[in-house]
C-alpha positions in Angstrom: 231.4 141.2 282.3 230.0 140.9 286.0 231.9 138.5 288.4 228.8 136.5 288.4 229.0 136.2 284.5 232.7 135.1 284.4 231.8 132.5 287.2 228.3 131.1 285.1 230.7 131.1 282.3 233.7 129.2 284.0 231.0 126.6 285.1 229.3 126.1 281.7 233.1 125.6 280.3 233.6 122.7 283.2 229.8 121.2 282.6 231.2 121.1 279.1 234.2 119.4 279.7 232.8 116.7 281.9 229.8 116.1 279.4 232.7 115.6 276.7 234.4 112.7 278.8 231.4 110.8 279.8 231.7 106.7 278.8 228.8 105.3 278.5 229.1 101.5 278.4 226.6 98.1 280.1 227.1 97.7 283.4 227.5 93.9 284.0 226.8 92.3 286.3 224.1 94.7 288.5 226.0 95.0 291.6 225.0 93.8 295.3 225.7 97.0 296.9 224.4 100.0 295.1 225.0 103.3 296.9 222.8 106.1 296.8 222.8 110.1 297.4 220.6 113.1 297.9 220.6 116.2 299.5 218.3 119.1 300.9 218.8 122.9 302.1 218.4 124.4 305.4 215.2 126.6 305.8 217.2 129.5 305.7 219.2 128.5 302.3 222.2 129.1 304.2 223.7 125.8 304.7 223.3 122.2 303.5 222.4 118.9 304.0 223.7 115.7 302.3 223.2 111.8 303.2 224.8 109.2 301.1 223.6 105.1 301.7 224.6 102.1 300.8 221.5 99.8 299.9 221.8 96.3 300.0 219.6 94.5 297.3 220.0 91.3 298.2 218.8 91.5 301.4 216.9 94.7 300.9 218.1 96.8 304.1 220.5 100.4 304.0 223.7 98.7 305.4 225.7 102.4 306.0 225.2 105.7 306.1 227.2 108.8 305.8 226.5 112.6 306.1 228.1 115.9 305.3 226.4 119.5 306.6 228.2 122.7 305.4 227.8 126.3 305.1 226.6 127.5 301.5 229.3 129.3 299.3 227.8 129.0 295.7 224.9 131.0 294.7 221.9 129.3 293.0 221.9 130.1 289.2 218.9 127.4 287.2 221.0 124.9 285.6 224.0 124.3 287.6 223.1 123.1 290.9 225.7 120.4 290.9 227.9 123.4 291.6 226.1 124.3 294.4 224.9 120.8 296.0 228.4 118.5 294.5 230.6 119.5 297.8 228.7 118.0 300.3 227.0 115.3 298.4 230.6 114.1 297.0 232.1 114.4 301.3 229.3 112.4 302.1 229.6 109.5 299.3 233.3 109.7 299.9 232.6 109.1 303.8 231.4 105.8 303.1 233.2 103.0 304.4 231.3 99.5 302.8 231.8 98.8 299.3 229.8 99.4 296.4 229.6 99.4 292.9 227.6 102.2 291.6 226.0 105.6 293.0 222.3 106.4 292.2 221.7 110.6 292.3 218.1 111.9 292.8 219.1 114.4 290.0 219.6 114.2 286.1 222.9 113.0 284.5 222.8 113.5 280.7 219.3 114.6 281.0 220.6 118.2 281.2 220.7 121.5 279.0 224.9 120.8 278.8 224.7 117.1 279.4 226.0 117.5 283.0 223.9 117.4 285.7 224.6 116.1 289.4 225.1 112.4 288.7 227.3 113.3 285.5 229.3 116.1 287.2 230.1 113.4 290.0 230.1 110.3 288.3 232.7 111.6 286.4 234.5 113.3 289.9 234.3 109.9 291.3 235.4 107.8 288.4 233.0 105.5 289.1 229.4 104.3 287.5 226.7 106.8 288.4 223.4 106.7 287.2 220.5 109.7 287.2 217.1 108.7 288.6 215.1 112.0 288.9 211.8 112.3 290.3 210.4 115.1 287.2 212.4 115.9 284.1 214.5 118.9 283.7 214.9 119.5 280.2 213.4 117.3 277.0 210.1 115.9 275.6 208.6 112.6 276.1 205.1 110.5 275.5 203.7 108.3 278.7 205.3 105.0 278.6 202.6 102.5 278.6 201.0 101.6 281.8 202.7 98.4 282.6 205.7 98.1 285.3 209.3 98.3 283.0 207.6 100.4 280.2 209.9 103.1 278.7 210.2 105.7 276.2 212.9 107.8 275.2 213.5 111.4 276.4 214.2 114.0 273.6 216.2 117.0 273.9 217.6 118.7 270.8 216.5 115.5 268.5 219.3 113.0 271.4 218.3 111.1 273.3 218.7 112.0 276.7 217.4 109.6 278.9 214.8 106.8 279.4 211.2 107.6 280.8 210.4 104.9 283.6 207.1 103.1 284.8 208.9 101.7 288.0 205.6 100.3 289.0 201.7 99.6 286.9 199.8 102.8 286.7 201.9 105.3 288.8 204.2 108.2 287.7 207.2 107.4 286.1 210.8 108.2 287.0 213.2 109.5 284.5 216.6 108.1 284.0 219.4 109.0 282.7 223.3 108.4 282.3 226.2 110.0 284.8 229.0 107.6 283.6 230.8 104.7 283.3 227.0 103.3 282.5 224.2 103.2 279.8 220.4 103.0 279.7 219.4 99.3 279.4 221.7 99.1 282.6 220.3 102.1 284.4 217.3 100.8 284.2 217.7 97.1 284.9 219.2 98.9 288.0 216.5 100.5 289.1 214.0 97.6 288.2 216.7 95.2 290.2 216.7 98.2 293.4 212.6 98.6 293.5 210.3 97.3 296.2 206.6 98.0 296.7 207.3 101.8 296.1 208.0 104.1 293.1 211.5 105.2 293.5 214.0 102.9 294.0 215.5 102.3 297.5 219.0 103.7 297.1 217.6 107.1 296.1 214.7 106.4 298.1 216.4 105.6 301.3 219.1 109.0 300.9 216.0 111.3 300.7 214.5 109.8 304.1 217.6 109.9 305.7 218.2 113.4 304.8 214.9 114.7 305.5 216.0 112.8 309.1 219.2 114.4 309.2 217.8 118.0 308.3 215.0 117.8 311.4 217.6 116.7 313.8 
């Protein structure tokens, strides 16, 4: 077996693992300060970029933000990123200084192949409650919730369900949610309804991806 086998091998093993120790349990109340992460690549997929924030929802404003930029070590195999992207993304959440009382990934938690994507491999690193709110789907099937704003439907993979299918706002795409830990779906999404203003995505994931595009261009 290659070294590259035994390495996909010892990370499907861990992705395992974490999958196997996930809690998923409400989330009550919806906290105040809801932090949120994201990260992108350098142009030259050698190094990269990770933002984490801390959204207020009360008064609706980004009240910290922290970043991490490192070299890349760990090659890009489909299906576990988290490897990859968890370094930086977890130095930059951990460089955060204000409180808060969950972590919203753009990425999938349960909604993986193994049950452990970004916001599950983390969620569970961090102990803390971590939620998935992914812009497309990775793995599953799904009908169109209806049109309204708060429709859902349930995303499928290997007859589980996976996740919740999100119309954030009337008549625009919807976003797909799923569990990281200590957290389950009628929370995630009363989150993200609770986290939303005039746009799709909800600001905590929202605000990381502008603040790393920022970060990447500077």
């Amino acid at each position: 077996m290659s070294s590259i086998s035994h390495l996909i091998e010892s990370w499907r093993k861990e992705q395992l693992d974490r999958a196997a120790r996930v809690k998923i349990q409400p989330l009550s109340p919806i906290p105040r300060f809801v932090a949120g992460a994201d990260c992108a690549f350098a142009a030259d997929k050698k190094s990269i970029f990770a933002v984490a924030v801390v959204y207020d929802r009360v008064e609706q404003k980004v009240v910290e933000i922290a970043r991490d930029h490192r070299p890349l070590t760990v090659p890009y195999v489909p299906g576990y990123l988290s490897f990859r992207e968890g370094a930086a993304v977890l130095a930059a959440i951990g460089k955060l200084k204000h409180e808060f009382g969950v972590v919203c990934f753009d990425g999938q938690g349960m909604a993986h192949p193994r049950r452990c994507g970004l916001a599950t491999h983390l969620g569970i690193e961090l102990d803390m409650p971590a939620v998935g709110m992914a812009k497309s789907v990775l793995c599953g099937e799904f009908t169109e919730p209806k049109a309204e704003a708060g429709s859902i439907s349930p995303l499928i993979h290997k007859d589980e369900t996976v996740g919740w299918v999100l119309r954030t706002r009337a008549n625009v795409k919807p976003i797909f949610l799923s569990v990281g830990h200590r957290i389950d779906l009628p929370s995630a999404k009363a989150l993200a309804m609770a986290c939303l203003t005039r746009y799709r995505i909800p600001e905590p994931t929202r605000q990381a991806d502008i603040e790393v595009a920022r970060f990447k261009k500077a």
